[in-house]
N, C-alpha and C positions, 0 to 999 in steps of 0.2 A: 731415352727410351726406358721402361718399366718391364720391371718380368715378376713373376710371382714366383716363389719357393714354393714347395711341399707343403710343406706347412703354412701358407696364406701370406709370408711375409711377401712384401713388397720390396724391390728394390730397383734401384735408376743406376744408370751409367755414371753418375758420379760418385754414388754410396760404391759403388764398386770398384773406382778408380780408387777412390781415399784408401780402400781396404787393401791393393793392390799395392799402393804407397808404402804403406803403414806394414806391409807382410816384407816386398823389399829394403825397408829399412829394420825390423827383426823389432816391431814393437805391437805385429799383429796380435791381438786377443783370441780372435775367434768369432762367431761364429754360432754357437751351438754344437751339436755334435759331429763332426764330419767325419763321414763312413767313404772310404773310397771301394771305388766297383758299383756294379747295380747291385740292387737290392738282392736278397736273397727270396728265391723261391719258393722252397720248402724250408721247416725246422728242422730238418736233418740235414747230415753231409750229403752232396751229390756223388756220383759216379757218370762214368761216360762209357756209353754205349756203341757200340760200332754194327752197322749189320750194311749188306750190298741190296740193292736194288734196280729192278732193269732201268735205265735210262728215263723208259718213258714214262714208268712210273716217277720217278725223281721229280721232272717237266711237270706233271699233272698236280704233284704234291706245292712244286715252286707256282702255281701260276695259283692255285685254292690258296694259300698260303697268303702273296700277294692280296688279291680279290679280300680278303677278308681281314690286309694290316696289319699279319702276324709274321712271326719270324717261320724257318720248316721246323727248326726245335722245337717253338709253339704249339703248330700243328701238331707232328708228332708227340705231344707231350700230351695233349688234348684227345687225342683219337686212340692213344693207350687207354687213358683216364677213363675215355667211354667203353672201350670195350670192357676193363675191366670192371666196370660198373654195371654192365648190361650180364659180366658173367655169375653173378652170385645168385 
C-alpha cells in the first residue's frame, strides 16, 4: 500500500518497515522534520475556555458540527471568528 505525506512524498509499506527496522536498531536518520501533536492553529499561545450550555444546545452544536466534518472546537472556533467579524 502507498500513502502520501504532507508534503507530496510518497511512501509504501516497505519504505516504512525498513524505517521501522532501522529506528529499532538506533541507526534511524530521519525523516525531515518531525513535529509531534497536530499542527498548530494560530501563531500565538492558545488558552482554554470553559463556559456551560443547556444540553440541547450542546446536541444541535454536535450534530452541525458532525454534518459539516468538523470538530465542536471547530465549530465554536468558527462561529466566534464570525461574529467577531460581523461586530466591527
Amino acid at each position: 500500500m502507498e500513502y502520501k505525506a504532507d508534503d507530496g512524498t510518497v511512501l509504501t509499506d516497505e519504505m516504512l518497515d525498513k524505517m521501522a527496522e532501522e529506528y529499532e536498531k538506533g541507526t534511524w536518520r530521519g525523516h525531515g522534520e518531525v513535529v509531534m501533536g497536530r499542527p498548530k492553529l494560530y501563531d500565538e499561545d492558545m488558552e482554554t475556555v470553559s463556559f456551560r450550555l443547556p444540553r440541547s444546545r450542546i446536541r444541535a452544536v454536535e450534530a452541525a458540527a458532525k454534518q459539516r466534518g468538523e470538530s465542536k472546537s471547530d465549530f465554536f472556533r468558527k462561529a466566534i471568528d464570525r461574529e467577531l467579524m460581523n461586530s466591527r
